[in-house]
PDB file of N, CA, C and O in Angstrom:
ATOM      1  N   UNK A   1     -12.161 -40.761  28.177  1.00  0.00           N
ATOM      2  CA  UNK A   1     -12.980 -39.660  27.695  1.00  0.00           C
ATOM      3  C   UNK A   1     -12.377 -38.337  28.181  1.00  0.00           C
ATOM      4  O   UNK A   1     -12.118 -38.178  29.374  1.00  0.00           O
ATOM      5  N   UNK A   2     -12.183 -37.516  27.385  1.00  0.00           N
ATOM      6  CA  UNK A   2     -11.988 -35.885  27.609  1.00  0.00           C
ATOM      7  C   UNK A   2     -12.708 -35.256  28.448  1.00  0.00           C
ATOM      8  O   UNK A   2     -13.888 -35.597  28.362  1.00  0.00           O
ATOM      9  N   UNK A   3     -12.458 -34.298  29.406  1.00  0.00           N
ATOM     10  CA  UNK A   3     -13.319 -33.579  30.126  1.00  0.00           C
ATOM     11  C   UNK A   3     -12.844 -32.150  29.647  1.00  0.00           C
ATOM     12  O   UNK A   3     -12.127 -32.020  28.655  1.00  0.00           O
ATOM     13  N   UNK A   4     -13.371 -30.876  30.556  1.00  0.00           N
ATOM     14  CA  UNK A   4     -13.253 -30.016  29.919  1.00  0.00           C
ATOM     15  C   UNK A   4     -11.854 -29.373  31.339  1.00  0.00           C
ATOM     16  O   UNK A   4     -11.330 -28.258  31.344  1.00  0.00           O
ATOM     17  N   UNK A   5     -11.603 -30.494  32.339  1.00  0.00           N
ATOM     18  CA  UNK A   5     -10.472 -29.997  33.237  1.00  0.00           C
ATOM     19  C   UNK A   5      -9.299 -30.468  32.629  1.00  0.00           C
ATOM     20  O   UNK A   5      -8.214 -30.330  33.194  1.00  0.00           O
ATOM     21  N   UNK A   6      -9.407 -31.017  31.524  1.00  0.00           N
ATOM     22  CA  UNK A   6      -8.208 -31.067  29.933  1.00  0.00           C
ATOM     23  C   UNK A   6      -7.562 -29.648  29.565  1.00  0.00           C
ATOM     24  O   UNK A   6      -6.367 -29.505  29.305  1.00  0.00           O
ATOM     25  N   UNK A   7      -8.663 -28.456  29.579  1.00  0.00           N
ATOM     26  CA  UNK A   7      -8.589 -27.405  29.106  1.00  0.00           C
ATOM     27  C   UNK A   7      -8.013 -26.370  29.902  1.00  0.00           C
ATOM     28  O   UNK A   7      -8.579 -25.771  30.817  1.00  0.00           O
ATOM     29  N   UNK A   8      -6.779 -26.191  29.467  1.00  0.00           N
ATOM     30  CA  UNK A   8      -5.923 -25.440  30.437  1.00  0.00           C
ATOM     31  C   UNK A   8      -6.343 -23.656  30.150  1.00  0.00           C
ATOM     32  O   UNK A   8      -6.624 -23.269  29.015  1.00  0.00           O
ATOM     33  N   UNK A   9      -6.331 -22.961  31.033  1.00  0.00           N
ATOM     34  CA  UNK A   9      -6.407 -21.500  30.906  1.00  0.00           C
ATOM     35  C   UNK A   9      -5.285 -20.917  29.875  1.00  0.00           C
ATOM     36  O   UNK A   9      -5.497 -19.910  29.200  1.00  0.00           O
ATOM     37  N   UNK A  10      -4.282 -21.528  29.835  1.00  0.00           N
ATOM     38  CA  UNK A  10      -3.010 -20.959  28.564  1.00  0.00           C
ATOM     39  C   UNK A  10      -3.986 -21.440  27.421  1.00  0.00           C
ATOM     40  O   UNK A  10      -4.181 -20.472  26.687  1.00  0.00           O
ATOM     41  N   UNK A  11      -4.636 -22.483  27.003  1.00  0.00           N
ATOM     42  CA  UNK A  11      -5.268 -23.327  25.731  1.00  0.00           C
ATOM     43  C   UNK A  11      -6.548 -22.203  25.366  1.00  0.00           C
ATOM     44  O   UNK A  11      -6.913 -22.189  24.190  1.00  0.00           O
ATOM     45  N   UNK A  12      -7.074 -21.487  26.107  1.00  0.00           N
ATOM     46  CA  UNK A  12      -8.546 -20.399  25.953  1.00  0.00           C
ATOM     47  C   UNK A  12      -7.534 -19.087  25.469  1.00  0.00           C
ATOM     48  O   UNK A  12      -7.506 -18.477  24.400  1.00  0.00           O
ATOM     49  N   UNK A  13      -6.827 -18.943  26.553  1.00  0.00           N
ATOM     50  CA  UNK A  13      -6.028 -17.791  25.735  1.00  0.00           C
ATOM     51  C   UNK A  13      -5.091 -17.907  24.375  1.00  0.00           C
ATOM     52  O   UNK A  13      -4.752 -16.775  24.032  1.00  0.00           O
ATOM     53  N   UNK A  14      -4.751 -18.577  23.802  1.00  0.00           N
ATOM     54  CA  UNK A  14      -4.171 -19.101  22.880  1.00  0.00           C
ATOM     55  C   UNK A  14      -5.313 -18.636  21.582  1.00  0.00           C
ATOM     56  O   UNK A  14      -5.024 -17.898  20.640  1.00  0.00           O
ATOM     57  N   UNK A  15      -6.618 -19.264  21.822  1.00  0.00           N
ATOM     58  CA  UNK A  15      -7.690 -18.952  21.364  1.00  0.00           C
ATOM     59  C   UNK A  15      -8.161 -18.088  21.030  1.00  0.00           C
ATOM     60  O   UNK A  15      -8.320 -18.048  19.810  1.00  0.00           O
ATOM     61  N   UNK A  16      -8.666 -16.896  21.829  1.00  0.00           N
ATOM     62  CA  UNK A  16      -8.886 -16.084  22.256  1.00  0.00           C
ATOM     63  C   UNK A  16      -7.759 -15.267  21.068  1.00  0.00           C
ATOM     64  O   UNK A  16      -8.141 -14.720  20.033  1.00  0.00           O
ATOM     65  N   UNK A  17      -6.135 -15.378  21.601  1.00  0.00           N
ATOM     66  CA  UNK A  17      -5.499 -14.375  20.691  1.00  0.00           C
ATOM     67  C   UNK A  17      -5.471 -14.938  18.948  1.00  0.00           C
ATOM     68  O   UNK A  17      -5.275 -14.183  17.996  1.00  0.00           O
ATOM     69  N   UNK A  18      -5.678 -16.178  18.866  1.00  0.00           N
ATOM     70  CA  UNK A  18      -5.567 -16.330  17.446  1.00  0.00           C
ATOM     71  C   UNK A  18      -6.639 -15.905  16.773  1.00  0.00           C
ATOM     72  O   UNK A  18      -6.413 -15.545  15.617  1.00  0.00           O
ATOM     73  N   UNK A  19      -8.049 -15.824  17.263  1.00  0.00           N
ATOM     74  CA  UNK A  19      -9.259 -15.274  17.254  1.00  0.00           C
ATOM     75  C   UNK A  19      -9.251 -13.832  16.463  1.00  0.00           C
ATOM     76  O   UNK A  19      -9.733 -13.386  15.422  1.00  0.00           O
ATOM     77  N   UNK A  20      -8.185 -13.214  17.866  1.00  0.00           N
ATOM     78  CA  UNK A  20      -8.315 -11.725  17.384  1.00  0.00           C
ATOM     79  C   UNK A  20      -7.343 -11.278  16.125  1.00  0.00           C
ATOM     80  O   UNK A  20      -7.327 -10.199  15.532  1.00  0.00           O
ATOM     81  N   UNK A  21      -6.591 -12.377  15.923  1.00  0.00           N
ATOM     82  CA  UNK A  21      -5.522 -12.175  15.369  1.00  0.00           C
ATOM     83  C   UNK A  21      -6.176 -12.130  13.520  1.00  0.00           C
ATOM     84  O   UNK A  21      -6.024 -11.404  12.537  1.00  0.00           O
ATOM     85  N   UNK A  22      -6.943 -13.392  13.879  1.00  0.00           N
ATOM     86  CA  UNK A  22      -7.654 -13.402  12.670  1.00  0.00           C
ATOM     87  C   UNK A  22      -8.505 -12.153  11.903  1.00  0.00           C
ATOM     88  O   UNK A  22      -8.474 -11.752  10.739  1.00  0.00           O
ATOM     89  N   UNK A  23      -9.397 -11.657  13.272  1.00  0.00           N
ATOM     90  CA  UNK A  23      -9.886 -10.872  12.691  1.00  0.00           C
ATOM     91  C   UNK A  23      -8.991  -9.690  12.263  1.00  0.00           C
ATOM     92  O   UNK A  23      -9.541  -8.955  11.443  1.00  0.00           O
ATOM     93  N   UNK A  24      -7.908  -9.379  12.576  1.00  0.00           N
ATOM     94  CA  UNK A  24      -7.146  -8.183  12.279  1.00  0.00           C
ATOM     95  C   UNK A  24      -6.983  -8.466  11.011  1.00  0.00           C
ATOM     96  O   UNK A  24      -6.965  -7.545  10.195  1.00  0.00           O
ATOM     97  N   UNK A  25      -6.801 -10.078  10.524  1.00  0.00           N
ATOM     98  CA  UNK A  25      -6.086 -10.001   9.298  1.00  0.00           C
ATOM     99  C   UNK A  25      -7.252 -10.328   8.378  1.00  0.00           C
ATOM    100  O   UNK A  25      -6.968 -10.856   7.304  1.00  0.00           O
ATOM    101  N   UNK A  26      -7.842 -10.214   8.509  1.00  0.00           N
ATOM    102  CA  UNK A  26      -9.520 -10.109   7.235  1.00  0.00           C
ATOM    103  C   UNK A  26      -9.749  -8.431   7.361  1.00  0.00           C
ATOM    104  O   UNK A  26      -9.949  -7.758   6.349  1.00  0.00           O
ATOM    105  N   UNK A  27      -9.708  -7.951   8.453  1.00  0.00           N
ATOM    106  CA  UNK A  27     -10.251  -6.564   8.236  1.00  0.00           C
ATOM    107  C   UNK A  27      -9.605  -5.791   8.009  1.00  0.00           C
ATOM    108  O   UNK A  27     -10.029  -4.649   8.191  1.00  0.00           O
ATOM    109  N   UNK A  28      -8.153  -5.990   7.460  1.00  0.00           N
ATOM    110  CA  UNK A  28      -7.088  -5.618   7.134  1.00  0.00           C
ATOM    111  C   UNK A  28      -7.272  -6.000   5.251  1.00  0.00           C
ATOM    112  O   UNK A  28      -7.374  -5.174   4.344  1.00  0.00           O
ATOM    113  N   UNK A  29      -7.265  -7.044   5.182  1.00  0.00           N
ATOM    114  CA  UNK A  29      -7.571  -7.290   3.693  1.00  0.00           C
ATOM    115  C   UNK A  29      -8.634  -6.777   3.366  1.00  0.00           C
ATOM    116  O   UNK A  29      -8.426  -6.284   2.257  1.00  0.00           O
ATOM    117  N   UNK A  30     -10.269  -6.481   3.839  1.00  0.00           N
ATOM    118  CA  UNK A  30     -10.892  -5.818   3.169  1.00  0.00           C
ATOM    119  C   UNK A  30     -10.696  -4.245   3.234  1.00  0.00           C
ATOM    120  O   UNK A  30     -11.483  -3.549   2.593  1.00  0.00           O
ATOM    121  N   UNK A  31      -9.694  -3.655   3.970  1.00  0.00           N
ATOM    122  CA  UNK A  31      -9.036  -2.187   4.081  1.00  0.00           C
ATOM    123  C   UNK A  31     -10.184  -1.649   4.993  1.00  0.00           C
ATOM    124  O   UNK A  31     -10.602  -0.540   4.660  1.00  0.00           O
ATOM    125  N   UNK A  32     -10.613  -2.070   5.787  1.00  0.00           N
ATOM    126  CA  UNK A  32     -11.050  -1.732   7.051  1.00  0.00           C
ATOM    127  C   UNK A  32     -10.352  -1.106   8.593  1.00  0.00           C
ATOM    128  O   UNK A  32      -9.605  -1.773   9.309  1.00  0.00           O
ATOM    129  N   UNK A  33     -10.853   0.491   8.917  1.00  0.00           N
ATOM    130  CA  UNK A  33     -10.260   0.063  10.352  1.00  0.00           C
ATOM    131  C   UNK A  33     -11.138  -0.320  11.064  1.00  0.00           C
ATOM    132  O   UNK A  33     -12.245  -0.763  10.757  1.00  0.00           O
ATOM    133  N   UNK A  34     -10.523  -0.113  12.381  1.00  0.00           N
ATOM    134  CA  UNK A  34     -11.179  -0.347  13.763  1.00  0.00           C
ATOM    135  C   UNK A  34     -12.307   0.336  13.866  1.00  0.00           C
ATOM    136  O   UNK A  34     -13.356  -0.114  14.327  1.00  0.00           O
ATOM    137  N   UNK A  35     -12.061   1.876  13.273  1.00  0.00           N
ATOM    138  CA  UNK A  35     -13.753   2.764  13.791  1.00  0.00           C
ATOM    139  C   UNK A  35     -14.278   2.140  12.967  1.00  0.00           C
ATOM    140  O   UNK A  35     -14.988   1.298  13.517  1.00  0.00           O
ATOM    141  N   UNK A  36     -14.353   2.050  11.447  1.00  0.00           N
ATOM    142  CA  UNK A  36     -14.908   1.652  10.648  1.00  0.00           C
ATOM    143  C   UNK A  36     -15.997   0.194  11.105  1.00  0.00           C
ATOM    144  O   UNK A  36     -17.227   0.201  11.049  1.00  0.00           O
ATOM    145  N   UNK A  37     -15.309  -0.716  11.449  1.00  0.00           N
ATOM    146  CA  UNK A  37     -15.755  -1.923  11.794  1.00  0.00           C
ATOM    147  C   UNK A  37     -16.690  -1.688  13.229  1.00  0.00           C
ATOM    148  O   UNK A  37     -17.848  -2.076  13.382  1.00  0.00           O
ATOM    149  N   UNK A  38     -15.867  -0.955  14.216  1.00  0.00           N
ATOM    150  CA  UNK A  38     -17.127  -0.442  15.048  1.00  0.00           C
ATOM    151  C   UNK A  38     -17.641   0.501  14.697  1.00  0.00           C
ATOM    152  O   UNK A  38     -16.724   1.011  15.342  1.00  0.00           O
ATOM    153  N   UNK A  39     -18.114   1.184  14.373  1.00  0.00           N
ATOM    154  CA  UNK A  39     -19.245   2.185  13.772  1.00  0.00           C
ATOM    155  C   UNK A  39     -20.229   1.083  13.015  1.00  0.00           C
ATOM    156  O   UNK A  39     -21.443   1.193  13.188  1.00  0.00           O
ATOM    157  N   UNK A  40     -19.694  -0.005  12.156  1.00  0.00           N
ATOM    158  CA  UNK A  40     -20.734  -0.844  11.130  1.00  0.00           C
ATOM    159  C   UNK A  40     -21.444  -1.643  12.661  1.00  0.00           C
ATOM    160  O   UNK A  40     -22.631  -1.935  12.515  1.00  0.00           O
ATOM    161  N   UNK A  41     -20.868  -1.984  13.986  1.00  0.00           N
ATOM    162  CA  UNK A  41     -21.240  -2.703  14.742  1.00  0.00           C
ATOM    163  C   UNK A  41     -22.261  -2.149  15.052  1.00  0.00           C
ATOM    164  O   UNK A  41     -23.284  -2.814  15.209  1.00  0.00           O
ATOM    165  N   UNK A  42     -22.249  -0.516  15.256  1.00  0.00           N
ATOM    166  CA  UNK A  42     -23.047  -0.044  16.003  1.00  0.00           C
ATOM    167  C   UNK A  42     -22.708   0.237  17.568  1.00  0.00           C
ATOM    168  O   UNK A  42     -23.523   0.582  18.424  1.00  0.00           O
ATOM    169  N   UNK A  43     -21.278   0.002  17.748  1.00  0.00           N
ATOM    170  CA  UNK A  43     -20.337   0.330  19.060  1.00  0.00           C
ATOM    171  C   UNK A  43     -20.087   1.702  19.005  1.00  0.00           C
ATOM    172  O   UNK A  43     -20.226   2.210  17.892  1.00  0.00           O
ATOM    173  N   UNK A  44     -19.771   2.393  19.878  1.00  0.00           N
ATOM    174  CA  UNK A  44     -19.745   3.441  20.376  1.00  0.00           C
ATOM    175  C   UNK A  44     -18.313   4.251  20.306  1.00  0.00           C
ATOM    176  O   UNK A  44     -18.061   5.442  20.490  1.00  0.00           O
ATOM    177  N   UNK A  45     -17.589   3.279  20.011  1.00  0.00           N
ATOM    178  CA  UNK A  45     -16.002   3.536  20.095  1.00  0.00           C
ATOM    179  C   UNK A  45     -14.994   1.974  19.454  1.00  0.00           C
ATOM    180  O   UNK A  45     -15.437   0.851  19.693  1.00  0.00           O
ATOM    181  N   UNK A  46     -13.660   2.165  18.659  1.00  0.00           N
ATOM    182  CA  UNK A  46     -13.488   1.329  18.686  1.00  0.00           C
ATOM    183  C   UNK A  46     -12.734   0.075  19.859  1.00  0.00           C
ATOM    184  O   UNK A  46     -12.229  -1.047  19.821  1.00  0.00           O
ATOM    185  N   UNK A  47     -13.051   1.089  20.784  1.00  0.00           N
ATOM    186  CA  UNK A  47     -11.922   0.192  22.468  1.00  0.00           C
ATOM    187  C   UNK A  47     -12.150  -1.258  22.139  1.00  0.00           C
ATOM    188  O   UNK A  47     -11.285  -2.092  21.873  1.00  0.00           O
ATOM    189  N   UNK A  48     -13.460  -1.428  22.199  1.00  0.00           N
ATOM    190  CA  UNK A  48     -13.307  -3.418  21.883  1.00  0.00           C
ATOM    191  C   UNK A  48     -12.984  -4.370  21.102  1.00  0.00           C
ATOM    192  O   UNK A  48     -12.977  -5.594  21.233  1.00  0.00           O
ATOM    193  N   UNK A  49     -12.500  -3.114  19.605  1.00  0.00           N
ATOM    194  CA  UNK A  49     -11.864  -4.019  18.413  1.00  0.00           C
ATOM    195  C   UNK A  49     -10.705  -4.064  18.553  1.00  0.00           C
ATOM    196  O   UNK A  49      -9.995  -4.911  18.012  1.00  0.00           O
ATOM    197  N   UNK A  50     -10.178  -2.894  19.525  1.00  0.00           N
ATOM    198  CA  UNK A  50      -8.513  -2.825  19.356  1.00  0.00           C
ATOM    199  C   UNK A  50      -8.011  -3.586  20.380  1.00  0.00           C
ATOM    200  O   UNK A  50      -6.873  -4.052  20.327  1.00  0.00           O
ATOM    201  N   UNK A  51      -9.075  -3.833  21.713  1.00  0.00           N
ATOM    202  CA  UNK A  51      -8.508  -4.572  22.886  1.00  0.00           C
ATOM    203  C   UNK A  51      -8.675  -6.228  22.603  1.00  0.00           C
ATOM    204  O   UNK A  51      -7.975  -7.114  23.092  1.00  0.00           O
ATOM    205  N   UNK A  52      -9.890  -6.397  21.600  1.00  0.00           N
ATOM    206  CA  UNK A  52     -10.139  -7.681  21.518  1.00  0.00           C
ATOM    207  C   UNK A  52      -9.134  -8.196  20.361  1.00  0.00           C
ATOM    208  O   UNK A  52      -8.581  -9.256  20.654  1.00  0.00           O
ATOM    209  N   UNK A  53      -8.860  -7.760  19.354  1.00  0.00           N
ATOM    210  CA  UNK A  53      -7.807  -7.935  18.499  1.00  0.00           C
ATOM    211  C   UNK A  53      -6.344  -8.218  18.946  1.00  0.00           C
ATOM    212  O   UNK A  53      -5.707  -9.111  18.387  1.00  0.00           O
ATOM    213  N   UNK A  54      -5.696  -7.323  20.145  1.00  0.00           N
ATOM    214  CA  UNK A  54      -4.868  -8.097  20.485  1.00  0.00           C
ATOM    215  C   UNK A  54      -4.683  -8.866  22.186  1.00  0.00           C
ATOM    216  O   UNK A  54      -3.653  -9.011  22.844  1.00  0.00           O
ATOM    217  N   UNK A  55      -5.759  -9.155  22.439  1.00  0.00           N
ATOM    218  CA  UNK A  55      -6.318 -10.133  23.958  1.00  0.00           C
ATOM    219  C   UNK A  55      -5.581  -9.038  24.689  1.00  0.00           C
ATOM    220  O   UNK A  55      -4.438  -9.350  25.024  1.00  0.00           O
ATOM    221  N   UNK A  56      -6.018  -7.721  25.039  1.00  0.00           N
ATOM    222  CA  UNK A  56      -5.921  -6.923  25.941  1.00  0.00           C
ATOM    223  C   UNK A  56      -6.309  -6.971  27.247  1.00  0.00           C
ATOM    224  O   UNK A  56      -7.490  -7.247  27.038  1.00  0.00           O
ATOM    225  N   UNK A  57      -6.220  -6.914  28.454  1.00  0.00           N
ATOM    226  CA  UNK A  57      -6.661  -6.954  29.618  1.00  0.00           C
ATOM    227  C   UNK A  57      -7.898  -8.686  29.274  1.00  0.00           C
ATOM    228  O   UNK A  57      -9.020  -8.794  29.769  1.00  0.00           O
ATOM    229  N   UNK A  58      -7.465  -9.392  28.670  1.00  0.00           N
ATOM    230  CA  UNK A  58      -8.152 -10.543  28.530  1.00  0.00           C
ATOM    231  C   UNK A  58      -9.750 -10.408  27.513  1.00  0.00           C
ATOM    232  O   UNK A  58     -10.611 -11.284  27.435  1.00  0.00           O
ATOM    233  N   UNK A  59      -9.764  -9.342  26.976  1.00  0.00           N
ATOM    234  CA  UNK A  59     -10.948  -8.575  26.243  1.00  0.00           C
ATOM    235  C   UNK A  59     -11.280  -9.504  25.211  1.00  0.00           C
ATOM    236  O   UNK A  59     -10.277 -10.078  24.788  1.00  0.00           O
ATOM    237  N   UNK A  60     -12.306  -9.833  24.683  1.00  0.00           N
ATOM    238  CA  UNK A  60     -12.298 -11.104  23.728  1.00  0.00           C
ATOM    239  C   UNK A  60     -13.875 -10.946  23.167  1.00  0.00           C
ATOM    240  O   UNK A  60     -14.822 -10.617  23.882  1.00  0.00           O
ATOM    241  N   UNK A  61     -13.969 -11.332  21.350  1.00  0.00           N
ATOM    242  CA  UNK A  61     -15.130 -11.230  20.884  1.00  0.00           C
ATOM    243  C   UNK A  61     -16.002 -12.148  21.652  1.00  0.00           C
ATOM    244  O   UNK A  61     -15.294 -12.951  22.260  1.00  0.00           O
ATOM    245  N   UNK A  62     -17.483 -12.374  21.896  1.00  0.00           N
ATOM    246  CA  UNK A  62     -18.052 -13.094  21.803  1.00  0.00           C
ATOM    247  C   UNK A  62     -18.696 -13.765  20.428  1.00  0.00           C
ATOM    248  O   UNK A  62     -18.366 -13.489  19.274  1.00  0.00           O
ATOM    249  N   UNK A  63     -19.592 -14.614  20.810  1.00  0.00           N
ATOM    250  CA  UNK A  63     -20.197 -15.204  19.311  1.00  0.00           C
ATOM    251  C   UNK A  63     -20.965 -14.327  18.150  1.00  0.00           C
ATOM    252  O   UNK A  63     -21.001 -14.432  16.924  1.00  0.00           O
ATOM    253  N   UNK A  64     -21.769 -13.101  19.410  1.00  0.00           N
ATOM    254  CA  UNK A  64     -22.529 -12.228  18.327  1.00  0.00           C
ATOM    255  C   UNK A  64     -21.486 -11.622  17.856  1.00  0.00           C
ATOM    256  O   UNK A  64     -21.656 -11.662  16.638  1.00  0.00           O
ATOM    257  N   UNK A  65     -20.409 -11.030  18.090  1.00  0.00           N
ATOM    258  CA  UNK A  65     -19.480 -10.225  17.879  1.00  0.00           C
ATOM    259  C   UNK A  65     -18.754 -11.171  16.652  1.00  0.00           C
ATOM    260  O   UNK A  65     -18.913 -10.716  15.519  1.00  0.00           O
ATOM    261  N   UNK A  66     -18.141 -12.167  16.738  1.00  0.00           N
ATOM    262  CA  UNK A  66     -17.542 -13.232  15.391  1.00  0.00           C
ATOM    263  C   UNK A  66     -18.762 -13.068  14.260  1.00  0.00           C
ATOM    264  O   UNK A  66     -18.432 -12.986  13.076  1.00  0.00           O
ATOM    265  N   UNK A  67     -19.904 -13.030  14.562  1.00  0.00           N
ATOM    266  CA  UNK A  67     -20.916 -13.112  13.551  1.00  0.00           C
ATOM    267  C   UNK A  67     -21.353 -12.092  13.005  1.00  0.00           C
ATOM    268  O   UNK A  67     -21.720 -12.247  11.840  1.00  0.00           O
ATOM    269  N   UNK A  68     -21.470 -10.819  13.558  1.00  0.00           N
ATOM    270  CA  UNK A  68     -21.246 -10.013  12.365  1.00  0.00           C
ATOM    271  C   UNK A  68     -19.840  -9.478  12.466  1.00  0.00           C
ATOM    272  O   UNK A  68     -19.697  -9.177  11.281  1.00  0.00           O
ATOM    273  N   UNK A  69     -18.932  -9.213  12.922  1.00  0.00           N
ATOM    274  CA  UNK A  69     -17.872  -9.329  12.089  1.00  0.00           C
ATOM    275  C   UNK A  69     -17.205  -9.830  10.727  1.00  0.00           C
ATOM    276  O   UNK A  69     -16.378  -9.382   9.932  1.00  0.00           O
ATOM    277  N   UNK A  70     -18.082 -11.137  10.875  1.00  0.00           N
ATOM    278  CA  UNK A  70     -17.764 -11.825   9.439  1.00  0.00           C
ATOM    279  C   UNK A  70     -18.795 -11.670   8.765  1.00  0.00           C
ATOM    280  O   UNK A  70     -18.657 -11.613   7.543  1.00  0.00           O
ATOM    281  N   UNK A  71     -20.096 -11.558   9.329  1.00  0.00           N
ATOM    282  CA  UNK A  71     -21.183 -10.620   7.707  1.00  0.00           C
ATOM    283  C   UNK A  71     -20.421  -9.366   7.468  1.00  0.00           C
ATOM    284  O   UNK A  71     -20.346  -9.122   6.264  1.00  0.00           O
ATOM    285  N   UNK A  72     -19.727  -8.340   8.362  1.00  0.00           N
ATOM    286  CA  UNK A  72     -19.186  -7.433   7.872  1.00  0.00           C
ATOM    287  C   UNK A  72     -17.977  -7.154   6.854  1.00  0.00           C
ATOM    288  O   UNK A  72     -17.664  -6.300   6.025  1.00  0.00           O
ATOM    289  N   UNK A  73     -17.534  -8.208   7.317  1.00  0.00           N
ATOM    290  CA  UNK A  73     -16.148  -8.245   6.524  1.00  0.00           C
ATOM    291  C   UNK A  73     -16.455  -9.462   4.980  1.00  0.00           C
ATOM    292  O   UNK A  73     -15.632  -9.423   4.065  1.00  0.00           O
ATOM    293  N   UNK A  74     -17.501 -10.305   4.901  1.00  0.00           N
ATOM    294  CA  UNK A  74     -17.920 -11.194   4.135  1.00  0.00           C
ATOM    295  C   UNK A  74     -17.220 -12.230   4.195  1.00  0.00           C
ATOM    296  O   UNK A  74     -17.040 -12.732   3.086  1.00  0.00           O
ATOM    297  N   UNK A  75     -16.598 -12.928   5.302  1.00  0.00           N
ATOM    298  CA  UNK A  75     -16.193 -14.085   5.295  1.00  0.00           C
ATOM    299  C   UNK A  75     -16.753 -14.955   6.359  1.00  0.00           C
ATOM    300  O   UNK A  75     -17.456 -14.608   7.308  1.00  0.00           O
ATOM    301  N   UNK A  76     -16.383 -15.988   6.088  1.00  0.00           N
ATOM    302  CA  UNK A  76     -17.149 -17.321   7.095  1.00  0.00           C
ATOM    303  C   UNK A  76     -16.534 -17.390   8.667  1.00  0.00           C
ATOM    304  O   UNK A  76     -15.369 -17.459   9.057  1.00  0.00           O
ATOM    305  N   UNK A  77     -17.509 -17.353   9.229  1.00  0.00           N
ATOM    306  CA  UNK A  77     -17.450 -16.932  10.762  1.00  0.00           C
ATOM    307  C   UNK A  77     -15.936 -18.115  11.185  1.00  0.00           C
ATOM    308  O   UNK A  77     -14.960 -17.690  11.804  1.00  0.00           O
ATOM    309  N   UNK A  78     -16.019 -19.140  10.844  1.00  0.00           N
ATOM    310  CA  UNK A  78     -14.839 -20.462  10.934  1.00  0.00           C
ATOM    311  C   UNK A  78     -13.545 -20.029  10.555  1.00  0.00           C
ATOM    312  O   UNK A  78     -12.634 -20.711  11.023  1.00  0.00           O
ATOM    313  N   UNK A  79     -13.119 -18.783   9.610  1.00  0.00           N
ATOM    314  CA  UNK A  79     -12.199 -18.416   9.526  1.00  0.00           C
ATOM    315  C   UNK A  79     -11.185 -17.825  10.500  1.00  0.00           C
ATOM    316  O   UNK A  79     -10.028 -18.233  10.606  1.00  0.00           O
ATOM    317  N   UNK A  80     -11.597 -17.061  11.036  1.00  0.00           N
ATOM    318  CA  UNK A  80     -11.446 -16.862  12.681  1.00  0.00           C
ATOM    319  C   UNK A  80     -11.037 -17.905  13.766  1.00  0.00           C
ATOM    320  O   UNK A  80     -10.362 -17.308  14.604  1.00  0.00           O
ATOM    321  N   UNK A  81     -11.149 -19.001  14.035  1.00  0.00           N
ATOM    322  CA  UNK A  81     -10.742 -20.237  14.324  1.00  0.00           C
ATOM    323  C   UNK A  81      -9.157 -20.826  13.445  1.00  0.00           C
ATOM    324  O   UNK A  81      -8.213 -21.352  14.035  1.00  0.00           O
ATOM    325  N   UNK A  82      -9.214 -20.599  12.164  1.00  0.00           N
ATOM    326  CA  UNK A  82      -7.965 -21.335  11.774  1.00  0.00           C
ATOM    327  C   UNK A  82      -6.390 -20.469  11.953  1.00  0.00           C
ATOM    328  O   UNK A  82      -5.338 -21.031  11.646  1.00  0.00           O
TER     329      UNK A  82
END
């Protein structure tokens, strides 16, 4: 059986950047920037789209953050994952 001491700290970050990577490239196809997408968040600035987009100082969406991101952008929150 798998445990979760399987899960190496390189394997979360890996994650983490394909994550952000994704979202760059949906909010890029719907011709979105960064303020744009934070301003629709309701963030204050875009520092957390640009740090979380490319795993900056380890900066990373959470779940509310994947979820409207992808009501914002209109795609399925799972896209982000592949």
């Amino acid at each position: 059986m798998k445990t979760i001491d399987d899960i190496s700290t390189t394997d979360v970050d890996n994650l983490y950047k394909k994550i952000g990577i994704n979202v760059k490239k949906y909010r890029e196809l719907r011709g979105i920037t960064q303020l744009q997408l934070s301003l629709a968040m309701n963030l204050k600035s875009p520092g957390l789209i640009s740090q979380a987009e490319l795993y900056t100082k380890k900066q990373h969406f959470n779940i509310k953050h994947l979820y409207q991101i992808a009501y914002i952008l209109e795609c399925d929150i799972s896209d982000f994952f592949k």
